[in-house]
N, C-alpha and C positions, 0 to 999 in steps of 0.2 A: 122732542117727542114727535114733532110734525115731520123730521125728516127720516126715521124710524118707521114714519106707514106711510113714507112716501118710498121707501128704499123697497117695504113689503109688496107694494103695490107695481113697482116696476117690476119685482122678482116675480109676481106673477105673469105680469104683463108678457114677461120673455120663457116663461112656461107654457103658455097661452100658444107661443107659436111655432112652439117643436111640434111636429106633426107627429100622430101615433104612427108614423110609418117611419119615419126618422128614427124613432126611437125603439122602433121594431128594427131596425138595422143594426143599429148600435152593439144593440143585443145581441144578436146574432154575430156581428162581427169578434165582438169580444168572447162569444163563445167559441169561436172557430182557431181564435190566436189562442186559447189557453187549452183547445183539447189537439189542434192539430201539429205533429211535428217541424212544417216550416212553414215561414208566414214569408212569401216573397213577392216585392215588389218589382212590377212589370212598366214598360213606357207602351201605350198604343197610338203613338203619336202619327197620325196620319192613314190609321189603318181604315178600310172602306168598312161598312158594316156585314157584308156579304163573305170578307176573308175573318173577322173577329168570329162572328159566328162559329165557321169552317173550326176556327180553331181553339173556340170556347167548346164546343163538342170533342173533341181529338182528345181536351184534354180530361173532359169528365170521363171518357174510356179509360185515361192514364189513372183513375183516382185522383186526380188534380180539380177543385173545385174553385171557379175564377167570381169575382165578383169586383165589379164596377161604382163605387161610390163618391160621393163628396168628399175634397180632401177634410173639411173639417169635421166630418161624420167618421172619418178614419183617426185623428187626432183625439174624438172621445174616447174612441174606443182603447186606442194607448192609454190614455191616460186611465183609464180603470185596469188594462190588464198588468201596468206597470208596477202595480201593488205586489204582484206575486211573481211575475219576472221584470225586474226590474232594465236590464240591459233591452228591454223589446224598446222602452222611448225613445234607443239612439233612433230608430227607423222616422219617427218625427221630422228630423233635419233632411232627412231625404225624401219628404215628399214633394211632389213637383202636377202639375196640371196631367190631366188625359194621361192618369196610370190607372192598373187593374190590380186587385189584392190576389193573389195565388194561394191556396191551401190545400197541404198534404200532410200525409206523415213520411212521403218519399223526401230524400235526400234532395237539398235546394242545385246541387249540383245535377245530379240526375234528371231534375225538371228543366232544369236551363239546359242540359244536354237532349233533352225531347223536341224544346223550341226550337235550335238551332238547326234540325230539321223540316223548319216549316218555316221558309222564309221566302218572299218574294223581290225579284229588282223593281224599282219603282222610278220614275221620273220625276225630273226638281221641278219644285213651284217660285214661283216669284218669293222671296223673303226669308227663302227656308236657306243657312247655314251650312257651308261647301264643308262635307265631311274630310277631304282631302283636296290637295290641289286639282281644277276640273278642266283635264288638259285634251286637246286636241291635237292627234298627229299629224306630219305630215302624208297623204297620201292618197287615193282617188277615193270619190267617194257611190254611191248607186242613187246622187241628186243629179238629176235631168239637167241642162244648160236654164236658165230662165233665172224668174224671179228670186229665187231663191239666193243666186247668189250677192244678191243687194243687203239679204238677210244677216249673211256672214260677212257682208261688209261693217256693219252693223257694228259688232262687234271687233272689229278690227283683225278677222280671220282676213286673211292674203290668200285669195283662191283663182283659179283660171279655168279653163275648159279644157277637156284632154278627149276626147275619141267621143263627142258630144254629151261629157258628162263634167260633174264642177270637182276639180280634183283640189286640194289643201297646199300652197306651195310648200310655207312653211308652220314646224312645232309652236302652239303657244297655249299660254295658260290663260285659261277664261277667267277663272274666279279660284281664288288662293285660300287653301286651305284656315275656315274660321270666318270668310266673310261671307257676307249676305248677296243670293244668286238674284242679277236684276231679270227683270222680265226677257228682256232683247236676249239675255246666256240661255234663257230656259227653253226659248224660241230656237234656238239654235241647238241645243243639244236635243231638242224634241227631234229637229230636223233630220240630224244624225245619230238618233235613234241611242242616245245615250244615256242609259239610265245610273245614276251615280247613288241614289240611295236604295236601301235594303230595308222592306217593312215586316215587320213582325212583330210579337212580342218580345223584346229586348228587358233582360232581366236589370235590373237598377242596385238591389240589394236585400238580404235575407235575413231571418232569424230562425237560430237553428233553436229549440226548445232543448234537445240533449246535450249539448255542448255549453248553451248559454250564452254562445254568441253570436255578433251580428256581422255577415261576409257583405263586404260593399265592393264587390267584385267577383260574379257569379256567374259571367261568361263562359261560355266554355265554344274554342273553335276547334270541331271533329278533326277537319278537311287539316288547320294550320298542326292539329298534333301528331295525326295520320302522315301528315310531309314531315314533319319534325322525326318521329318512330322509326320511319325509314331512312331516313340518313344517318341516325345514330346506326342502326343495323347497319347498313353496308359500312359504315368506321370499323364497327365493333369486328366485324368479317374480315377487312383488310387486316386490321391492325392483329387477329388471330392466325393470318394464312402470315403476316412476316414474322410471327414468335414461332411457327411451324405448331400451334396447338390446336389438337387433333378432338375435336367436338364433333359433330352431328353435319352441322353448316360448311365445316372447312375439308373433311375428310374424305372428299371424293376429288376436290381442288389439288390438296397436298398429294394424294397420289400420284395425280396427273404430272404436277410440277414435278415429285421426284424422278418417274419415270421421263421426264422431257432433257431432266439432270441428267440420267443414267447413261441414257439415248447419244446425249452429246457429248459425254468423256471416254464412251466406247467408242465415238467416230473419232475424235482430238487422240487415244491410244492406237487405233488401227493405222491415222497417219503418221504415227509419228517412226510403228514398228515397221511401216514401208518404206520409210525412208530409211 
């Protein structure tokens, strides 16, 4: 009996200190995931507050409404909206620190294609995680003779002086793809004005309400599909100008070739009827 109103009396205890604005989110949240079409998860991992802004506005124009909470205040809210879509809990295992909740009824695609236009390069910090290998080439650089080049000694850059500036002799990789950039790499690509990361909002993964389910890959690169589209087309072009088929794209091409044909076995006939 005594540990029955002692179990009562903790359960209030831990009611006591959900804030009514806590739980005014809650709310909110779980109404957002059950009336809006996608619910997608963003990283704002290092973003300044001046570019969040910029682009917490861009996106309320798009109809995209962003909201910043506690990951455990986002884990209530699943778990109530999981009752009526059940597949929305996978987003649970993907939540991660310094992310923002995205709500629309736009396609999750569509929004990760609006982000991808608002991205900026960014400079590494000490302890932040080499996205790729962080290599420096060999070649002059627009660093003055001086101090600096003790800097990139530092590091174990091999530099010299060329026409009083520090030129690189040879290629080397600073920090390899997956490990952690020391202070002295950050110092150095600051120098050489390198910036190796890209800040934005970066999608994580979504839940589509029409479908039912949940995309944990909602990237989308304009620029890599845009170079991709074009190289299919010019195949797609060759490979119709050597079947000789005559479309839109190849029909000015084929002319040319045949007449270039015609051109050249009325010269190979003209020689051959003078001799």
């Amino acid at each position: 009996m005594v540990t029955k109103q002692k179990a009562k009396l903790n359960e209030k205890k831990i009611e006591t200190h959900v804030s009514e604005f806590k739980k005014k989110t809650v709310v909110e949240l779980v109404k957002l995931m059950k009336e809006k079409n996608t619910t997608l998860l963003v990283s704002i991992e290092g973003i300044p507050s001046s570019m969040f802004n910029i682009l917490k506005r861009k996106l309320k124009g798009f109809d995209v409404q962003t909201k910043v909470v506690k990951k455990h205040l986002i884990k209530l809210a699943l778990e109530k909206v999981k009752v009526d879509k059940a597949e929305i809990a996978q987003l649970e295992d993907l939540l991660k620190e310094n992310i923002a909740v995205l709500f629309s009824d736009k396609d999750a695609y569509e929004i990760a294609s609006f982000l991808g236009e608002y991205k900026e390069s960014a400079k590494a910090k000490p302890g932040q995680i080499a996205p790729t290998d962080l290599v420096v080439e060999a070649g002059p650089t627009d660093l003055p003779a001086g101090p600096a080049i003790s800097e990139l000694a530092k590091v174990k850059l091999k530099a010299g002086i060329e026409g009083g500036k520090i030129s690189i002799k040879e290629r080397a990789v600073l920090t390899k793809q997956g490990e952690s950039i020391s202070k002295d790499v950050c110092g150095v690509l600051g120098l050489l004005n390198v910036t190796p990361f890209t800040i934005g909002f970066i999608p994580l993964a979504a839940y589509d309400s029409q479908s039912k389910k949940i995309y944990k890959s909602v990237k989308v690169d304009k620029k890599g599909i845009l170079e991709e589209l074009k190289l299919n087309a010019s195949q797609a072009i060759a490979l119709a100008l050597h079947l000789a088929y005559p479309i839109k794209e190849t029909i000015k091409l084929l002319i040319g070739k045949a007449k270039m044909q015609s051109e050249k076995l009325n010269s190979y006939s003209v020689q051959n009827w003078t001799i």
